[in-house]
C-alpha positions as CSV (number, residue, x, y, z in Angstrom):
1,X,-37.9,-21.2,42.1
2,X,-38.9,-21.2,45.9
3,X,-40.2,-17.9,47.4
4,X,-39.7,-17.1,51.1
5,X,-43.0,-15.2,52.2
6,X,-42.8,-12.8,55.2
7,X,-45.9,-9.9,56.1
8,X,-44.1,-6.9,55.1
9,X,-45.5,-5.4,58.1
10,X,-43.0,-7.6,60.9
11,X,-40.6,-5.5,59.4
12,X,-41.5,-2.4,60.4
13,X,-42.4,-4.3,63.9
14,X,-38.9,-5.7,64.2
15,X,-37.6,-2.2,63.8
16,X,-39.1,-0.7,66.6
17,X,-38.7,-3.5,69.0
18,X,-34.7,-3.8,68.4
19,X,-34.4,-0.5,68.0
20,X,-36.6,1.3,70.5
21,X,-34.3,2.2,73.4
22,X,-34.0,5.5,72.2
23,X,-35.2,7.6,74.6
24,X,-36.4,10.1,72.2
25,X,-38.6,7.7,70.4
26,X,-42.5,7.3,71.5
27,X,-45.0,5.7,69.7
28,X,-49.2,7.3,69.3
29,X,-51.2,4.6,68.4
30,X,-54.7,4.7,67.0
31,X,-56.6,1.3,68.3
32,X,-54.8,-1.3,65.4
33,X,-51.7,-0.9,67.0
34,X,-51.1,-4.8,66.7
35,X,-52.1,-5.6,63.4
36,X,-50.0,-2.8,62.1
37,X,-47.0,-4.0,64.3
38,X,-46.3,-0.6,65.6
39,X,-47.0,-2.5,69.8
40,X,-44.1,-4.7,69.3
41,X,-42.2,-1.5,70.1
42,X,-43.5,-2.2,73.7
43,X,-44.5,-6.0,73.7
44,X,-41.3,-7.3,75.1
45,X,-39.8,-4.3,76.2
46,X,-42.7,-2.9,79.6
47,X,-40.1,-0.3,80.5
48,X,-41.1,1.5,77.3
49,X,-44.8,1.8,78.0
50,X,-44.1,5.1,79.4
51,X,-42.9,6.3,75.9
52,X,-46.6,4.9,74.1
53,X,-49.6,7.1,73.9
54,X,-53.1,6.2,72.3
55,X,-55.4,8.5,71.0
56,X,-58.4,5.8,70.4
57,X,-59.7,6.7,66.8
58,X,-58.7,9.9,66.0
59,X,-56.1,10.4,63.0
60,X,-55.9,14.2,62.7
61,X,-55.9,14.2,66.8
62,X,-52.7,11.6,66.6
63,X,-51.0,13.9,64.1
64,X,-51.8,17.1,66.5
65,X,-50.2,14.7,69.1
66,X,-47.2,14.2,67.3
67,X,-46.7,17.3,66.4
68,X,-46.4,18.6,69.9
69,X,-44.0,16.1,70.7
70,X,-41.4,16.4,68.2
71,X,-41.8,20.3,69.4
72,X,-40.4,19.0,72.8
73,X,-37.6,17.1,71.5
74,X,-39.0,13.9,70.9
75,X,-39.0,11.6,67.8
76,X,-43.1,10.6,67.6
77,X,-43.9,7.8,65.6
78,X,-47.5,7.0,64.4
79,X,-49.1,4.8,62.6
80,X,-52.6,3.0,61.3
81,X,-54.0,1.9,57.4
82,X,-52.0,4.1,55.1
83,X,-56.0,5.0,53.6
84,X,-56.8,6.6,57.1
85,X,-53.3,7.5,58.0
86,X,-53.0,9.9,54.7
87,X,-56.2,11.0,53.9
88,X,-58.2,11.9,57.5
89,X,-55.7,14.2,58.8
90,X,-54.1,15.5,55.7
91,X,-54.7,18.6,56.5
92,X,-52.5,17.9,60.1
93,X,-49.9,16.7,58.0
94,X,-49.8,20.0,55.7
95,X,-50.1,22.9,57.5
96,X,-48.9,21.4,61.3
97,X,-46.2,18.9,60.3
98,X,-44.7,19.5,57.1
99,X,-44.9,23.5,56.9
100,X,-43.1,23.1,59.9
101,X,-40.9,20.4,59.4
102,X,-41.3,18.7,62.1
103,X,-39.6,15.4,62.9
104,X,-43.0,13.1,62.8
105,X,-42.4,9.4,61.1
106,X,-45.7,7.9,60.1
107,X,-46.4,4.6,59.7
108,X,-49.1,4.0,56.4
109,X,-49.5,0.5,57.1
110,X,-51.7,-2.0,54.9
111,X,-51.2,0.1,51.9
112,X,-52.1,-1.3,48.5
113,X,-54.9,-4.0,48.3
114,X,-53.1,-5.9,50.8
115,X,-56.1,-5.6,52.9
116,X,-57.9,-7.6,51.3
117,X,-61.5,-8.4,52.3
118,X,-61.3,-5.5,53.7
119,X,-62.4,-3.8,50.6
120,X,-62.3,-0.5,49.2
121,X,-62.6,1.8,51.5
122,X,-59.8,0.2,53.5
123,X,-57.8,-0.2,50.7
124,X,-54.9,3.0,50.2
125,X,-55.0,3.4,46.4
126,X,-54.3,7.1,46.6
127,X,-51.7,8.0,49.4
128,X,-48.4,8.1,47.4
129,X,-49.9,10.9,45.9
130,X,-51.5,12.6,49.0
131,X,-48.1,12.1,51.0
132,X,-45.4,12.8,48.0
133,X,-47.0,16.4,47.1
134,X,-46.1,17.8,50.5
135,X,-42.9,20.1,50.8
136,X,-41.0,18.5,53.1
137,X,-42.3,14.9,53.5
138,X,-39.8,12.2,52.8
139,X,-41.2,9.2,51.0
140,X,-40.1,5.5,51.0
141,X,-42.4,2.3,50.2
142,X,-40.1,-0.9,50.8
143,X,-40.9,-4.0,49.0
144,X,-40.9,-6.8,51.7
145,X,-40.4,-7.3,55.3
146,X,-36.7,-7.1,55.0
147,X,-36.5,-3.7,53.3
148,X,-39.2,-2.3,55.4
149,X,-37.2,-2.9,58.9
150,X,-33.8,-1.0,57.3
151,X,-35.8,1.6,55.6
152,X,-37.8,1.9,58.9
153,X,-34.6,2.8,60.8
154,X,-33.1,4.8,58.1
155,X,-36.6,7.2,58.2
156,X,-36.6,7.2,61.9
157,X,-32.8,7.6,62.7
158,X,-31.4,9.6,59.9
159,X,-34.5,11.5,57.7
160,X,-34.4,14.9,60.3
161,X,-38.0,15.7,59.7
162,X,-41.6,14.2,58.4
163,X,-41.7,10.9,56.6
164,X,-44.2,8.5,55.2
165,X,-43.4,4.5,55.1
166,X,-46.1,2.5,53.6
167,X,-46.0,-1.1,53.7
168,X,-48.3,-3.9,53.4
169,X,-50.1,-6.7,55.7
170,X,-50.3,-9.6,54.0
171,X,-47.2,-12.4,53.4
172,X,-44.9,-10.9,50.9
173,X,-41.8,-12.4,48.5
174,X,-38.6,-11.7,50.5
175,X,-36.5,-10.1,47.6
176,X,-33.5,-8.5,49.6
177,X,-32.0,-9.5,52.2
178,X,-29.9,-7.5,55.2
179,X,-26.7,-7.4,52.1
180,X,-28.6,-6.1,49.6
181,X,-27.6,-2.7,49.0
182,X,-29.7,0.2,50.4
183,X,-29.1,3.9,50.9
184,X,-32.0,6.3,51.1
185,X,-32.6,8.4,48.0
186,X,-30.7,6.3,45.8
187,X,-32.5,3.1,43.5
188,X,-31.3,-0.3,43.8
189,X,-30.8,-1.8,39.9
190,X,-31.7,-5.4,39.8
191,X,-30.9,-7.9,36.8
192,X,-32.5,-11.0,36.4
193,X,-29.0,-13.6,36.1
194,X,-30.8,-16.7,35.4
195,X,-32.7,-19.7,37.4
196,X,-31.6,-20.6,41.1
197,X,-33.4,-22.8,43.4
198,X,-33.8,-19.5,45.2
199,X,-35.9,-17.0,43.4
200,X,-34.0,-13.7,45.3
201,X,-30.7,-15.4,44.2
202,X,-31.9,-15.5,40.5
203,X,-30.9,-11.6,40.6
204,X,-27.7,-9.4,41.5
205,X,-28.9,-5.9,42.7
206,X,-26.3,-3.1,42.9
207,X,-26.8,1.2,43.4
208,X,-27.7,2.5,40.7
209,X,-24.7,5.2,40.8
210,X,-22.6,1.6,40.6
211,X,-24.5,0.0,37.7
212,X,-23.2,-0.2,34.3
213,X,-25.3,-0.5,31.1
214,X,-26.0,-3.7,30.4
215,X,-27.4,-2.6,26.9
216,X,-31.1,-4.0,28.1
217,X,-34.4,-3.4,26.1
218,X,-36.6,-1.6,28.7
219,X,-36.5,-0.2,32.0
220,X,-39.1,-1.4,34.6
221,X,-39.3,0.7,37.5
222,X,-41.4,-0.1,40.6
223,X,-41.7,0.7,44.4
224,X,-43.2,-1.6,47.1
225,X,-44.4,-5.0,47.1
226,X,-45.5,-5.0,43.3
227,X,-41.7,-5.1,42.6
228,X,-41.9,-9.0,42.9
229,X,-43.8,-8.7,40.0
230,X,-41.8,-6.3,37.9
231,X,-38.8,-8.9,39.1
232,X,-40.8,-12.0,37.7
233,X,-41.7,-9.9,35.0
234,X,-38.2,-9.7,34.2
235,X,-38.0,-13.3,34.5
236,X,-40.8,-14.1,31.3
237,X,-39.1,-11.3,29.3
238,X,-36.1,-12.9,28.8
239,X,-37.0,-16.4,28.8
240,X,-40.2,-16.2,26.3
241,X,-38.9,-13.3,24.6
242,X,-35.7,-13.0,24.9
243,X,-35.4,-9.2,26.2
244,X,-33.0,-8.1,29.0
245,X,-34.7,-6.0,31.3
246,X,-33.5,-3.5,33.6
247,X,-35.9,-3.2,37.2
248,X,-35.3,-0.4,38.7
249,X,-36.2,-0.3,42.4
250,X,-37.6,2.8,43.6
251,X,-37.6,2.4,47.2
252,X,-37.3,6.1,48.2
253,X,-40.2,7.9,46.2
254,X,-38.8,10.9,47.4
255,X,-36.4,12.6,47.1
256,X,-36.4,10.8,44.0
257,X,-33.3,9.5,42.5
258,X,-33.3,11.5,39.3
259,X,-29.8,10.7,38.1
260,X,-31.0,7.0,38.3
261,X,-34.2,7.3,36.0
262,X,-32.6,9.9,33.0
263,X,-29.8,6.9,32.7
264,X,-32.5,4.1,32.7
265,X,-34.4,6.2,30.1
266,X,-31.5,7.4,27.9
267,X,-29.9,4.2,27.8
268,X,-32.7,1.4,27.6
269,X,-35.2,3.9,25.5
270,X,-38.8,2.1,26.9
271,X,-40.0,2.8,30.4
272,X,-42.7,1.2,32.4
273,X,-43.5,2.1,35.9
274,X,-45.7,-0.4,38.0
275,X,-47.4,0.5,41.1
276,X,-50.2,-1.0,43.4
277,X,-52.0,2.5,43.5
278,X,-53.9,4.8,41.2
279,X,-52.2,4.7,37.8
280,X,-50.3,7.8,37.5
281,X,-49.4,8.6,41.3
282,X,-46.4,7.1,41.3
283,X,-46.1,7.0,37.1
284,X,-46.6,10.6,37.0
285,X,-43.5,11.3,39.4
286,X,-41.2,9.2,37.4
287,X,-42.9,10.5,34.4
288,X,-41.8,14.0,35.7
289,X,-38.2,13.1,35.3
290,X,-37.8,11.0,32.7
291,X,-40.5,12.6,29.6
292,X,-39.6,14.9,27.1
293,X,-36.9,13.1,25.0
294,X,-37.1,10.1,23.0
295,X,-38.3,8.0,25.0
296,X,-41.2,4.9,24.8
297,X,-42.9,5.2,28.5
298,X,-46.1,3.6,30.5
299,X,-47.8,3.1,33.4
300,X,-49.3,0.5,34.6
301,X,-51.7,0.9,38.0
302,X,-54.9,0.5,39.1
303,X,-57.7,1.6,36.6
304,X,-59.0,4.9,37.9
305,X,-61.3,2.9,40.3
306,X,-61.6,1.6,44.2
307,X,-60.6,-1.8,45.1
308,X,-63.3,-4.6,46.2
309,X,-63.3,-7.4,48.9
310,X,-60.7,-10.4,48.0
311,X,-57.5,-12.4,48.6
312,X,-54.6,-10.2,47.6
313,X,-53.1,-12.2,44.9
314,X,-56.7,-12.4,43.3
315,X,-56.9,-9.0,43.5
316,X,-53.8,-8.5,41.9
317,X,-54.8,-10.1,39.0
318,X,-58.0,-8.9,38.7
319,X,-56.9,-5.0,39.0
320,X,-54.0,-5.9,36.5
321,X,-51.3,-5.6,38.7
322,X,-49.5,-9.1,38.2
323,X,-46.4,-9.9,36.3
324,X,-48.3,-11.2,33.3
325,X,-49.8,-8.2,32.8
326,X,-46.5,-6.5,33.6
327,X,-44.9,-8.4,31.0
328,X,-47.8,-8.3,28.3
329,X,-47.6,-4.2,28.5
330,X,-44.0,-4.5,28.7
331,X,-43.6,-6.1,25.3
332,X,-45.7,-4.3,23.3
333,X,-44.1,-1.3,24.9
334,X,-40.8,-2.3,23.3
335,X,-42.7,-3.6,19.7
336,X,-44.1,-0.3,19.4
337,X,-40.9,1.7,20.1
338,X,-38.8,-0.5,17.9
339,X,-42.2,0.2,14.9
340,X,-42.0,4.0,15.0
C-alpha cells in the first residue's frame, strides 16, 4: 500500500501562514524559526513582521515574553525543539503561564527522535510528561502534517489559555486527511477495513462518542507520529493473526478523553499504549483511567534511556518503537489475557 510522506512540521507552518491575519497573533522566535516552520507566519506575508519578535537563544526569556503579551491582549505563539521548549523554561511555564492561565501557545517542535542525528540531547523523550502535569496546560500531539495544521488552529483559535503542540521534523505517513474527523478533547477510533492501493484509505476513522463495538481483541492507543505504527500494527494483527484491533487515536493528551478509554478497556479487555517518549509518560496517563478492573494493559516506549545519533526510522527500530514490535507485544498481550 503507497504512503504519502509529508514533515509533520509544514503543518504547523501552513497554519500560521493561512491563518495569521489575526491581529492578535504574534510570533517569539528563538533562532530555528525556519526549521521549526514557525517564520512561514511571516515569509509571504511582510506586513506581519511587525507582529514577530526574537529573543536570540533564550527559552525561559521567550516564555517571560509571551507571557507579557498575552497580558496585553495578544495571542503569543512560541516555539523551538520540544527538548528545549519544555524543559529550559519549565519553571516560566509553571509559575508565570500556567498558574496564571495565560493565553500562550507553544510550539514543541522536533519532538520524538525525529531529530535524528541530532542525538540525544536534542531529542524530546520527556516533554509529554513535563507539559501534561501542569494545571492548566492543554495538550495535543498530532500524528502527521495534516492533523498538525487543524490541531494548530484549534489550540490557537479556540483553547482560551496555555497549550503545548508537539510535532515532529522529519517526512511523516499522512494518515488523515482535512475529512477525517477531529474535535479537540475527543479520540478519533480507527479500524483497519482491509488492503487499498492507498494505505490511509485501508482504514475508516469515526469519534469515538460515534463508534460502535466492533467486538475487537485489543485496544491500541497512541498519540503522534508513532500512530502509523500502531495503524500498521493493526494491519499484521489481523492478517497474520487474525485479531481485530481497535487504534485509538489520542490526539488531545489532555484533557483526555476518558469516556473514550473506559469503553476501549471494558469492551476489548487488552490495552497497549505506544508512544515515542519515555515509556510511561504518556502510558501512565492512560493507565490512570483505564487500571483497576479487569483489564490486560502495556506500554510500550522508549526504555528508560536517551536517544543516540541516527535516521529516524532506524531509530525507531532500534528503540522498539516500530509496528513489529508493536504487534509482537500486542499479541502476547492478548495470549496472556486469554491464559489467566
Amino acid at each position: 500500500m503507497k504512503v504519502e510522506m509529508v514533515p509533520t512540521r509544514f503543518g504547523f507552518g501552513a497554519c500560521l501562514d493561512k491563518r495569521g491575519d489575526d491581529p492578535r497573533i504574534v510570533t517569539v522566535h528563538a533562532d530555528i524559526s525556519s526549521s521549526i516552520m514557525i517564520a512561514d507566519f511571516e515569509k509571504k506575508h511582510p506586513e506581519r513582521q511587525s507582529r514577530v519578535v526574537s529573543v536570540g537563544i533564550a527559552e525561559q526569556n521567550m516564555m517571560s515574553v509571551a507571557a507579557g503579551l498575552a497580558l496585553e491582549g495578544k495571542i503569543p505563539i512560541t516555539g523551538t525543539y520540544g527538548v528545549f521548549a519544555a524543559g529550559r523554561p519549565w519553571d516560566q511555564i509553571r509559575t508565570t503561564i500556567c498558574y496564571d492561565r495565560l493565553n500562550v501557545k507553544i510550539a514543541g517542535a522536533h519532538g520524538g527522535i525525529s531529530v535524528g542525528a541530532d542525538g540525544a540531547t536534542h531529542q524530546a523523550l520527556e516533554e509529554i510528561s513535563l507539559m501534561a502535569v501542569l494545571p492548566n496546560m492543554t495538550v495535543v500531539v498530532p500524528a502527521d502534517a495534516v492533523e498538525t495544521e487543524r490541531l494548530a488552529g484549534a489550540v490557537i483559535f479556540d483553547v482560551k489559555g496555555p497549550a503545548y503542540l508537539r510535532f515532529g521534523r522529519e517526512a511523516t505517513p499522512v494518515v488523515t486527511s482535512e475529512s477525517t474527523p477531529l474535535v479537540l478533547g475527543t479520540a478519533n477510533v480507527i479500524r483497519y477495513r482491509g488492503r487499498k492501493p492507498s494505505f490511509r484509505d485501508a482504514f475508516e476513522t469515526v469519534l469515538s462518542s460515534s463508534y460502535k463495538d466492533e467486538g475487537e481483541s485489543l485496544s491500541i492507543v497512541a498519540c503522534g507520529p508513532i500512530l502509523c505504527e500502531a495503524m500498521r500494527a493493526a494491519v499484521i494483527l489481523k492478517e497474520e493473526f487474525g485479531l481485530e484491533t481497535r487504534v485509538v487515536n489520542l490526539h488531545t493528551v489532555k484533557p483526555l478523553d476518558r469516556d473514550a478509554l473506559l469503553r476501549a478497556a471494558r469492551e476489548t479487555g487488552a490495552m497497549l499504549t505506544c508512544e515515542e517518549h519515555q515509556k510511561g509518560g504518556f502510558g501512565n496517563i492512560v493507565a490512570g483511567v483505564v487500571c483497576g478492573g479487569p483489564l490486560a494493559f502495556d506500554s510500550l516506549g522508549v526504555e528508560d534511556r536517551f536517544g543516540e545519533s541516527g535516521k529516524p526510522w532506524e531509530l525507531m527500530v532500534r528503540l522498539g518503537l516500530s509496528a513489529e514490535h508493536i504487534a509482537s507485544r500486542a499479541k502476547r498481550l492478548v495470549e496472556a489475557r486469554k491464559g489467566s
